[in-house]
N, C-alpha and C positions, 0 to 999 in steps of 0.2 A: 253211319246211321246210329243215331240215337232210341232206345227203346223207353216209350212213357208208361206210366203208371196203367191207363189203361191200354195196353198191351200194342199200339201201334208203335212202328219204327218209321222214325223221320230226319232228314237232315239239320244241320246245325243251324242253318237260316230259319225253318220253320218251327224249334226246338226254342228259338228267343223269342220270335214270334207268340209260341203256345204261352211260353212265361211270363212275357210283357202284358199278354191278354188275361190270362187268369190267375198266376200265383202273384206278381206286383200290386196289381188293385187291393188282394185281399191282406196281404202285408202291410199295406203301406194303410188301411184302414185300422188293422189292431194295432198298430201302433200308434197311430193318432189315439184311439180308444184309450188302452195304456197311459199314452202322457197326461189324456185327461182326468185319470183315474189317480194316476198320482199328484195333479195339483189341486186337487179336491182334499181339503185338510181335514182330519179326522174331527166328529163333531170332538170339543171339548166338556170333560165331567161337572155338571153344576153343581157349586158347591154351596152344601146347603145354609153357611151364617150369609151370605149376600141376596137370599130371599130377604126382604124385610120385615113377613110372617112366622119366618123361623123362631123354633122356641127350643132350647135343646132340653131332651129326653135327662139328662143327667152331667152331673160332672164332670164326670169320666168323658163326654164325650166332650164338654168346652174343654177340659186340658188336652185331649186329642189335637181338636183342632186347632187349638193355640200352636201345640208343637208342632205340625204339620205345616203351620203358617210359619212359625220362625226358621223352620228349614227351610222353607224355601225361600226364605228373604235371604238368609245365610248362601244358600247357594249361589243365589240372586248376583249378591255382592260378592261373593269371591270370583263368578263369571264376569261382572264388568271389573275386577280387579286383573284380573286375569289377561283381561284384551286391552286393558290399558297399557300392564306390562307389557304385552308382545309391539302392540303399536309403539310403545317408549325405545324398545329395545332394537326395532328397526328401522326406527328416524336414526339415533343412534347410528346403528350400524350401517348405514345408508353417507350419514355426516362421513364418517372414520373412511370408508372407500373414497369420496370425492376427497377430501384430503391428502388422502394414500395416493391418490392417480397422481397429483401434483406434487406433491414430497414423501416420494416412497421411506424412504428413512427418519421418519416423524415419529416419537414415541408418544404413544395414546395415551399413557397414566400421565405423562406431561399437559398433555392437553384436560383431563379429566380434570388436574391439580388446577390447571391454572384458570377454567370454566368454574370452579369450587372456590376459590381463592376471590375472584373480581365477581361473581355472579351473575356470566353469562348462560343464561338457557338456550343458548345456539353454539355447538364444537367450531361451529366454522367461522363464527366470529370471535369466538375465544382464541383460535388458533389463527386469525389473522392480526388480533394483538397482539400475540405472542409475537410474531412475526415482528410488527412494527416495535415492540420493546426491544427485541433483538438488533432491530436495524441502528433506533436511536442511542444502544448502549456501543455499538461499533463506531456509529462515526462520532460521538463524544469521545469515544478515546482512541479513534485518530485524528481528531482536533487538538486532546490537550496533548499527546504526544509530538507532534506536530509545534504545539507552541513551548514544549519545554525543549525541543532541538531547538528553535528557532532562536530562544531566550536562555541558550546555554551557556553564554557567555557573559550576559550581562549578573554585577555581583545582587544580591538579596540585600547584605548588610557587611559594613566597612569593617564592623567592630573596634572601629574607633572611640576617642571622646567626641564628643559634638563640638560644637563651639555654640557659643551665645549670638544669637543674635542684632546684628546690630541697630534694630530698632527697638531694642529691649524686651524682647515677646520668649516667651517660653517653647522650646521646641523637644518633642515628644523625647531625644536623648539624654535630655539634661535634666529631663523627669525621672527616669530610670537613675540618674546617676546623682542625683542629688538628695540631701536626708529632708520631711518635707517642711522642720524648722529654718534650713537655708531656703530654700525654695519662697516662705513664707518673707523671710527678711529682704530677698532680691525683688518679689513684686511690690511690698510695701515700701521701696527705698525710691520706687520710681517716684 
């Protein structure tokens, strides 16, 4: 048995009962009341240079309100400087996690450098370049390794004399090895 406010004892069935009937309703009204007490925005202070009868009393009070107006521009813009930072800092830091899930071992200032360097505004496509520069510097140099196994045998140069031609033509050894007065006498003697 339950004992109520006014002085009757009752069971626990009639006890949720009394409560459903009388303290719910009046709860669940102040509270509606309440919400709508707080979405009700306080009036705002009129300020008096945007009458456009305003006449000011003195100086002293335009350079008030000048100041008062570049503070609050000042605020103004350090608040959308501010949220610009946080949103910048969490595309950011959003890029660097999907990154990380797929190459947990990726260094960021790498990525940062190489986004800086080419002038991508997106990590995640600066860091899939990076990626493809990385692929095309491997298999280039397992191509030329590859062709200098392949061409290990074969010689570069004889380091011999050349011989002359026997159609009488100049061949790029005989340039090297000749002074360019004989050179001069063997084409004009053709």
């Amino acid at each position: 048995m339950y004992e109520l406010p006014d002085g009757r004892k009752v069971d626990g069935n009639t006890l949720v009962k009394e409560w459903k009937e009388n303290f719910l309703p009046d709860y669940t009204k102040k509270s509606q009341e309440l919400s709508k007490m707080k979405e009700v925005a306080p009036p705002t202070e009129a300020k008096p240079w945007e009458d456009e009868n305003w006449v000011p009393n003195s100086y002293k009070e335009v350079i008030e309100i000048a100041e008062q107006r570049a503070i609050e521009k000042i605020k103004s813009e350090q608040e959308q400087e501010r949220l610009y930072r946080s949103q910048l800092e969490s595309s950011i830091n959003s890029e660097i996690e999907e990154i990380k899930k797929s190459d947990p071992s990726v260094n960021e200032n790498s990525i940062y450098l190489h986004a800086n360097k080419f002038g991508f505004t997106s990590l995640t496509k600066a860091y899939e370049n990076m990626q493809e520069i990385k692929r095309v510097e491997q298999s280039t140099e397992q191509r030329v390794l590859k062709n200098i196994q392949s061409r290990g045998m074969e010689p570069v140069n004889t380091g011999g004399q050349s011989k002359q031609a026997s159609d009488g033509s100049v061949d790029f050894n005989s340039i090297n090895n000749e002074s360019p007065m004989e050179m001069l006498r063997r084409l004009t003697s053709k």
